[in-house]
C-alpha positions in Angstrom: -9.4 199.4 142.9 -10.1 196.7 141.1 -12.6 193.4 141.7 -13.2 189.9 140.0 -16.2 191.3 137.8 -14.3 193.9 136.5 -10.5 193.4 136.9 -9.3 196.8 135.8 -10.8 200.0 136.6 -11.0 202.2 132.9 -11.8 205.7 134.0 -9.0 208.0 132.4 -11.2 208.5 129.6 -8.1 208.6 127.3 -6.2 205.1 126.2 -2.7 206.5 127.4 -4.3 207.6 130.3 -5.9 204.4 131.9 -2.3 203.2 130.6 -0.5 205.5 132.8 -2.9 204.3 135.5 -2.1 200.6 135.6 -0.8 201.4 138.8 -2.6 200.9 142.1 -2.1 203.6 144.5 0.8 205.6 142.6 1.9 207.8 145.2 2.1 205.4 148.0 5.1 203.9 149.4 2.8 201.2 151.0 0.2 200.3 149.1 1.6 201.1 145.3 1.0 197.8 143.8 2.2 197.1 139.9 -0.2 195.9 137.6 2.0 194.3 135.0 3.8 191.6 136.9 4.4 189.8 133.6 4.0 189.7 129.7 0.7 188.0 130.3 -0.9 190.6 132.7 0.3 193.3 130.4 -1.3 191.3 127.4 -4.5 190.6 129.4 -4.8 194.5 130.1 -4.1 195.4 126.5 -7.1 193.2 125.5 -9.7 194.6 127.7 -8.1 198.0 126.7 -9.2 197.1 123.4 -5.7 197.6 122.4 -5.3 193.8 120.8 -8.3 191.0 120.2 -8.4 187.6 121.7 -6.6 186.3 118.7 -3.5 188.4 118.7 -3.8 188.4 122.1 -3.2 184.6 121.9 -0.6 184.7 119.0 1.8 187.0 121.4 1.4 184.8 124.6 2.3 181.9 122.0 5.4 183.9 120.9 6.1 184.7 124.5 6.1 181.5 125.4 8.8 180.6 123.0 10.8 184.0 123.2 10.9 185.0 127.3 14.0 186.7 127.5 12.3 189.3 124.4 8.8 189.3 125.8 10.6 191.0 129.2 12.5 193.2 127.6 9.5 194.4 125.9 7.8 194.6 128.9 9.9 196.9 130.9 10.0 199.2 127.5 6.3 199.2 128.1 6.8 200.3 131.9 9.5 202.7 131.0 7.3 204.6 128.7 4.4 204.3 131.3 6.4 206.4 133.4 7.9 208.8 131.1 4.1 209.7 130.3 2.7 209.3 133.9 6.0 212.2 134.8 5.3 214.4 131.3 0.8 214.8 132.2 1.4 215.3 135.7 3.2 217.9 135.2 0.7 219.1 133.1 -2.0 218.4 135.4 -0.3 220.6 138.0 0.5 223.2 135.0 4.3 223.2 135.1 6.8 222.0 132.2 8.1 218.8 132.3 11.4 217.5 132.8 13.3 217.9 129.5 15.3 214.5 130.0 11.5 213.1 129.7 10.1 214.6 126.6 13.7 213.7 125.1 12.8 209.8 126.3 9.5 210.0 124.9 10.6 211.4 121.3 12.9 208.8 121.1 9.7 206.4 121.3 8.3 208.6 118.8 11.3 208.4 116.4 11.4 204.9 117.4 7.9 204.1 116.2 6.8 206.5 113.6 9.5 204.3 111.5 7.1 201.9 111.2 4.2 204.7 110.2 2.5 204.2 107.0 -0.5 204.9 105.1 -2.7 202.2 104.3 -5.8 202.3 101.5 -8.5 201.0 102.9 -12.0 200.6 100.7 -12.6 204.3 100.2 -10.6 206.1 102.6 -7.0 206.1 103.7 -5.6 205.9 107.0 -2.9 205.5 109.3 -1.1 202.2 110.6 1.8 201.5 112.3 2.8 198.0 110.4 4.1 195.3 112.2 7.9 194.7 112.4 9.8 191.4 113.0 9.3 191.8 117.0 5.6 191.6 117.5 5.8 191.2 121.1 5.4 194.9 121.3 3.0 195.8 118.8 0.3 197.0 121.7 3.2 200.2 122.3 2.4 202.5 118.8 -1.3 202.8 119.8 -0.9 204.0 123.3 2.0 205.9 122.3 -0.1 207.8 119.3 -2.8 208.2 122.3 -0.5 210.3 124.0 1.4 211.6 121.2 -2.7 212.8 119.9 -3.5 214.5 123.8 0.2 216.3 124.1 -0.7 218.3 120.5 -4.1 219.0 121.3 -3.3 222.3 122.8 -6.4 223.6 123.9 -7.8 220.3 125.4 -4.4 219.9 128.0 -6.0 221.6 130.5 -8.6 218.7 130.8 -5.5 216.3 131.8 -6.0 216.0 136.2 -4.8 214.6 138.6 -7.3 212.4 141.1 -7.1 214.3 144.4 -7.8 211.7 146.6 -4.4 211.3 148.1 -1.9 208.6 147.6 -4.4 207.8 144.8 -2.2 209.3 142.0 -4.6 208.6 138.7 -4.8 211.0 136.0 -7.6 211.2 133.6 -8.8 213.8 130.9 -11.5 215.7 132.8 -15.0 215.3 130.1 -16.9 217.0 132.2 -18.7 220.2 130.9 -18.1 222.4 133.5 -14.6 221.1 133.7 -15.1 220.2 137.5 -14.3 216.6 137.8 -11.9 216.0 140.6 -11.8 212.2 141.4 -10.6 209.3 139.4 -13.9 207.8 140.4 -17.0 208.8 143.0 -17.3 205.3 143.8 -13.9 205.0 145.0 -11.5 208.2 145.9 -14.6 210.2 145.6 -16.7 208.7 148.5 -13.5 208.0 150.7 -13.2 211.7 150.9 -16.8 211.8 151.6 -16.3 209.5 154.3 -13.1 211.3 155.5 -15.2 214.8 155.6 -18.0 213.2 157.3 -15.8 211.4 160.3 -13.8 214.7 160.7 -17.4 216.7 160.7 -18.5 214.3 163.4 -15.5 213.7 165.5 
């Protein structure tokens, strides 16, 4: 699902959701491989996420460098909340309400984060930032988290959130299509091996 030219498939169509999928083959017991094996990886995904730029990308690996013990604890935050989300939208997807215990864990990463919420004048507008805090090793989290926290109050547009049915694939992605019929994380991948799969069992 992922190749030298372009190391990470993008196809949720939502920032929390290709988050959510930095996992290869989710549902399988065999296969499921973790993409963030380390600070760096999770760094390295966060830039071509367009979550942080080469610089502060650079700045954190620096800081990592000096601070390990921190830059892993940050790191299994991040996969903690991966999850949390990954549990809350699939439920979603499939319709049903999810597990109090993980909206309470996600609120607290609201509460957690919104501390650091402000308003910031900018030219001729105003806007929104989360402002850094003495720990910048986790300063790719508010944006993903507002991604989510922005899809989960949208209301109308939930029903959009799927899940890929190519099985043990396990994506979800918010479903842009007009007619609302999307049903593979991608054609080129789950979407043709079902092709394939209805074509051998045609033949055979």
């Amino acid at each position: 699902m992922m190749s030298e030219t372009n190391p990470y498939m993008m196809v949720g169509e939502r920032l929390c959701m290709d988050f959510i999928n930095t996992v290869s083959w989710r549902e399988s017991a065999d296969k499921r491989r973790e993409w963030f094996t380390s600070y760096a990886k999770w760094v390295d995904w966060c830039i071509h996420a367009e979550v942080l730029t080469g610089q502060q990308a650079k700045a954190l690996l620096l800081e990592a460098e000096e601070k390990p013990s921190e830059a892993g604890d940050v790191l299994k935050q991040a996969i903690e909340m991966r999850e949390v989300m990954y549990r809350i939208f699939k439920s979603i997807s499939k319709d049903i309400s999810p597990h109090q215990p993980d909206l309470e864990l996600f609120n607290a990463s609201v509460s957690h984060f919104y501390q650091t919420l402000q308003i910031i004048h900018e030219k001729d507008h105003y806007t929104l930032k989360f402002k850094q805090t003495e720990n910048n090793l986790g300063i790719m989290l508010p944006p993903i988290l507002q991604s989510a926290v922005d899809l989960l109050i949208s209301n109308n547009d939930l029903e959009r959130v799927k899940q890929c049915e190519g099985d043990p694939c396990g994506w979800l992605f918010f479903d842009t299509s007009r007619n609302r019929s999307r049903r593979w994380c991608s054609m080129s991948d789950c979407g043709n091996r079902a092709k394939a799969r209805r074509f051998y069992q045609k033949e055979k």
